[in-house]
C-alpha positions as CSV (number, residue, x, y, z in Angstrom):
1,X,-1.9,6.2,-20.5
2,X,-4.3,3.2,-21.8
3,X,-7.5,3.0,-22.7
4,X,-10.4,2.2,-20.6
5,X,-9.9,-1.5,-20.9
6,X,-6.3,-1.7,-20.7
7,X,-3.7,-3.5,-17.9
8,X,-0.5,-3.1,-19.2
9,X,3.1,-3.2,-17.5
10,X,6.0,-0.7,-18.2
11,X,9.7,-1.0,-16.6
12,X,10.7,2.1,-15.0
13,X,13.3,3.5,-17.2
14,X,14.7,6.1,-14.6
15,X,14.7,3.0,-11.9
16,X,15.9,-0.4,-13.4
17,X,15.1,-3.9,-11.6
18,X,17.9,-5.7,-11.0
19,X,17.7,-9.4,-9.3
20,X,18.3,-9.2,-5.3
21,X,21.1,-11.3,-3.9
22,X,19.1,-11.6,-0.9
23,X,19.3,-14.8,0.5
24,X,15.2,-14.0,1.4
25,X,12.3,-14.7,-0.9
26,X,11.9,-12.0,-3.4
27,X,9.7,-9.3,-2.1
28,X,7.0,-7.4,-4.5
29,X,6.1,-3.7,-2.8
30,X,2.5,-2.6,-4.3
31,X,1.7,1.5,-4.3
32,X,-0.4,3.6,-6.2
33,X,-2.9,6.4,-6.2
34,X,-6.1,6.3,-4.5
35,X,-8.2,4.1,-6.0
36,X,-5.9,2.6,-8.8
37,X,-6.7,-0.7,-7.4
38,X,-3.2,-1.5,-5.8
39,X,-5.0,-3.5,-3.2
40,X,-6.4,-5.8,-6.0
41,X,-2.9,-6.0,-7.8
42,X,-1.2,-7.0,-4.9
43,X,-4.4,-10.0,-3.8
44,X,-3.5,-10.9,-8.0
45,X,0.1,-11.1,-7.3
46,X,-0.9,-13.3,-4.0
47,X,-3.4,-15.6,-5.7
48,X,-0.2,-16.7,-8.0
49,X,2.1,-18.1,-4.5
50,X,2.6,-14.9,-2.6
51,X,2.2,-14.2,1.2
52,X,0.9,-11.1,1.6
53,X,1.1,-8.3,4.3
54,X,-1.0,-5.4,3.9
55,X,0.1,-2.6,5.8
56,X,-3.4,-0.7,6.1
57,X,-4.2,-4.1,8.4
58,X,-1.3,-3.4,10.5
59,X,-2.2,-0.1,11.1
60,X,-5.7,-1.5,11.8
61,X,-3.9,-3.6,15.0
62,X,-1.9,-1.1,16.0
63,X,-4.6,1.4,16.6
64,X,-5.8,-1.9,19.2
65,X,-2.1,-2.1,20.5
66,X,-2.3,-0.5,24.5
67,X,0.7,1.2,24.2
68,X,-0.3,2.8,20.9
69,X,-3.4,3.3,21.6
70,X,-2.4,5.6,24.8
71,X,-0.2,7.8,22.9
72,X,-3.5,8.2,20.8
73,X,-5.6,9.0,23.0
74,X,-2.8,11.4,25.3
75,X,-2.7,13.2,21.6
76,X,-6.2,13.8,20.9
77,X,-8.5,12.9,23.9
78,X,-10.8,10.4,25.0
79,X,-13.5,11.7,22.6
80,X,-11.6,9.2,19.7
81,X,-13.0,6.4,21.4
82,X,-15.7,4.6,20.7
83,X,-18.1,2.7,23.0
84,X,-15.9,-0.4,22.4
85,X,-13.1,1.3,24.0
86,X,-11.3,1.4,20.9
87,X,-10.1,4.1,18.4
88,X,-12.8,5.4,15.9
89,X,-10.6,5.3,12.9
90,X,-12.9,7.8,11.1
91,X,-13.1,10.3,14.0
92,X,-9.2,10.4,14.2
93,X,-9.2,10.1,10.2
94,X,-11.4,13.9,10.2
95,X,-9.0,15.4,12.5
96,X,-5.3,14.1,10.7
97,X,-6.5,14.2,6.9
98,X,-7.5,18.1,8.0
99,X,-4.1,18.7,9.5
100,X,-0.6,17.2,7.9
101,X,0.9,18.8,11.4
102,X,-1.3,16.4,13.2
103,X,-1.2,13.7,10.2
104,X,3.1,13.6,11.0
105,X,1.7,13.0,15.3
106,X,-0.1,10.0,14.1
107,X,2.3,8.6,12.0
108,X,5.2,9.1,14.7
109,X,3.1,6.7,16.9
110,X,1.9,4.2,14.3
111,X,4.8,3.9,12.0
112,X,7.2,2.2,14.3
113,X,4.7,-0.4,15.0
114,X,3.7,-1.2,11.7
115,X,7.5,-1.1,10.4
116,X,8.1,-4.0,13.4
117,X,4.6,-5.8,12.5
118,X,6.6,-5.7,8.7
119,X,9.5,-7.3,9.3
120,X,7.8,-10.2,11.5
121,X,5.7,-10.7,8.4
122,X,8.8,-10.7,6.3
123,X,10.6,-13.1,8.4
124,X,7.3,-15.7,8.8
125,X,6.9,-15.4,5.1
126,X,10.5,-16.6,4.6
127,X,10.3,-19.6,7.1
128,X,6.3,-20.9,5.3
129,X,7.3,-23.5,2.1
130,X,3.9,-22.7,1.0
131,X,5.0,-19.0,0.1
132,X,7.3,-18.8,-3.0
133,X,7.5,-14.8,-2.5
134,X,6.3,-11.8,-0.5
135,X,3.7,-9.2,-1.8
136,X,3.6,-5.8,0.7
137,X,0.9,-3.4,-0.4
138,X,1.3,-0.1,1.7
139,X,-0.1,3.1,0.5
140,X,2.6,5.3,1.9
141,X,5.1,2.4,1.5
142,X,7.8,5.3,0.0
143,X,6.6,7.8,2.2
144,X,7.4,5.2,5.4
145,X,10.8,3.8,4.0
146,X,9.2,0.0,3.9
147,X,10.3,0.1,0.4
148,X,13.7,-1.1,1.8
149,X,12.3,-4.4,1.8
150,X,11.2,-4.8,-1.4
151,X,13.1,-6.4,-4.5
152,X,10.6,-4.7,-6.8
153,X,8.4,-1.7,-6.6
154,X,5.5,-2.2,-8.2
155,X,3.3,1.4,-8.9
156,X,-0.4,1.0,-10.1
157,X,-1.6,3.8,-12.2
158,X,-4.7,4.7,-13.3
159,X,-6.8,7.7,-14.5
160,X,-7.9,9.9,-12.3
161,X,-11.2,9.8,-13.5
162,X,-11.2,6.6,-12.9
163,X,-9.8,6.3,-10.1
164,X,-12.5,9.1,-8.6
165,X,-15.3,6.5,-9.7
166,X,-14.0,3.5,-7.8
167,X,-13.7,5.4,-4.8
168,X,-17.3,6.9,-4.5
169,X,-18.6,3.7,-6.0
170,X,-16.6,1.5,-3.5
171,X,-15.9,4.1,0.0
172,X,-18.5,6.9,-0.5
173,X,-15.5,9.3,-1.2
174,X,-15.5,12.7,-3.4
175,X,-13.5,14.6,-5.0
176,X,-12.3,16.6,-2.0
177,X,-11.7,13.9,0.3
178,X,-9.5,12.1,-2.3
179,X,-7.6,15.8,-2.0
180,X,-7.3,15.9,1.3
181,X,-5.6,12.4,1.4
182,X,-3.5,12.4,-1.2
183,X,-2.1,15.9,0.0
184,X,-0.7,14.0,2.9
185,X,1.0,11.6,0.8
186,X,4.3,11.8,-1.6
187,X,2.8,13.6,-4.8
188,X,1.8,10.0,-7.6
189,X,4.7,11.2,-9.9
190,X,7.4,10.9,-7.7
191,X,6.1,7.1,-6.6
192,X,5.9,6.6,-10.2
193,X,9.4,7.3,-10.8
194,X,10.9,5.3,-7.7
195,X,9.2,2.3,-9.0
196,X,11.1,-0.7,-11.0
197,X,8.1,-1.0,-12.8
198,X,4.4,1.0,-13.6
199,X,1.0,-1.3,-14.1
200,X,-1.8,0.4,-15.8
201,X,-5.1,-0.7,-14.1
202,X,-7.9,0.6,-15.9
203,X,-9.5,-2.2,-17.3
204,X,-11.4,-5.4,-15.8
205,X,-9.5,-7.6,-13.0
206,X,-9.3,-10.4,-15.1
207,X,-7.2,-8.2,-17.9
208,X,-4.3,-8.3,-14.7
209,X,-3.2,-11.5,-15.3
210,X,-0.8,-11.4,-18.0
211,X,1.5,-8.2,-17.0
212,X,1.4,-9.6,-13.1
213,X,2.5,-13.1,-14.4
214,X,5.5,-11.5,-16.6
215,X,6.5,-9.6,-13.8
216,X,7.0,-13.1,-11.6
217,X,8.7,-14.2,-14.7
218,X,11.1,-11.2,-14.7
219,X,11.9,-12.2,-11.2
220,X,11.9,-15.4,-12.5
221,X,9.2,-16.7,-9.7
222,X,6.8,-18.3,-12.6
């Protein structure tokens, strides 16, 4: 683990990179703990040519999709909605975070959706000249299976001390509802190991520039 100020970039040694023969751009996936700052890794990685597709957004418009958002409310009652009409994600947020039963019912209806919302990304990224390559940043990316599109796994690690700032700085969160989430996801040390390659994101943005640019390099992008 680095210092406080330190952005550094490790290849997995239990899971190699090797260059795709996909005929495709190369696609980057972006995971990580809560609050490592994937999000920002994978806007860095974007801000160098990529097209990026962030999952959390799809998930965002499938919660708006009809069909989805029947199944939703079928599930869990019209008291999710708010007085849009639409699906208070923090309501529906209290009641799966609380449950992983009820947490596996959500993601039965919004996986699919977001998986289909992926590949449609994928496949307009491929067809745009502006794009040299495709950055996916998606929390549960491993958890989903969306990590079947990537050429290179990218995991973001940071303290956890650190990582617990950011989020009550940046969301309002504590200690316990960083628990409760990451309970519901893959435990951080098996991500780790299913990565090509780990980032350590502790420091400033701007120390993110070096490892993110040898990483295109390795993928021979830059």
């Amino acid at each position: 683990m680095g210092n406080e100020y330190d952005s550094t970039v490790t290849p997995s040694p239990s899971h190699p990179f090797t260059p795709s023969k996909s005929k495709g751009k190369a696609v980057i996936g972006v995971v990580g703990g809560i609050g490592s700052g994937k999000s920002l890794v994978a806007a860095e990685f974007a801000r160098r040519g990529g097209s990026l597709i962030v999952a959390d957004k799809l998930g965002h418009e499938g919660l708006r999709a009809p069909d989805v958002k029947e199944r939703v409310v079928q599930r869990w009652g019209k008291k999710l909605l708010d007085l849009e009409g639409e699906i208070d994600r923090k309501k529906l947020g209290a009641i799966v975070f609380a449950d992983p039963k009820e947490l596996r019912e959500l993601e039965k209806i919004v996986f699919p959706f977001i998986g289909r919302r992926i590949h449609e990304q994928i496949d307009k990224a491929n067809r745009d000249e502006a794009a040299a390559f495709i950055v996916l940043d998606a929390a549960v990316m491993v958890e989903a299976g969306w990590d079947r599109h990537c050429d290179l796994v990218v995991f973001v690690e940071a303290a956890r001390s650190i990582r617990l700032a950011r989020v009550c700085k940046q969301r309002g969160w504590n200690e316990q509802d960083v628990a409760a989430r990451e309970q519901a996801q893959m435990p951080l040390e098996e991500k780790r190991r299913r990565a090509h390659a780990v980032l350590t994101n502790e420091g400033k943005p701007e120390e993110l520039a070096r490892p993110i640019e040898a990483l295109l390099e390795r993928l021979r992008i830059l």
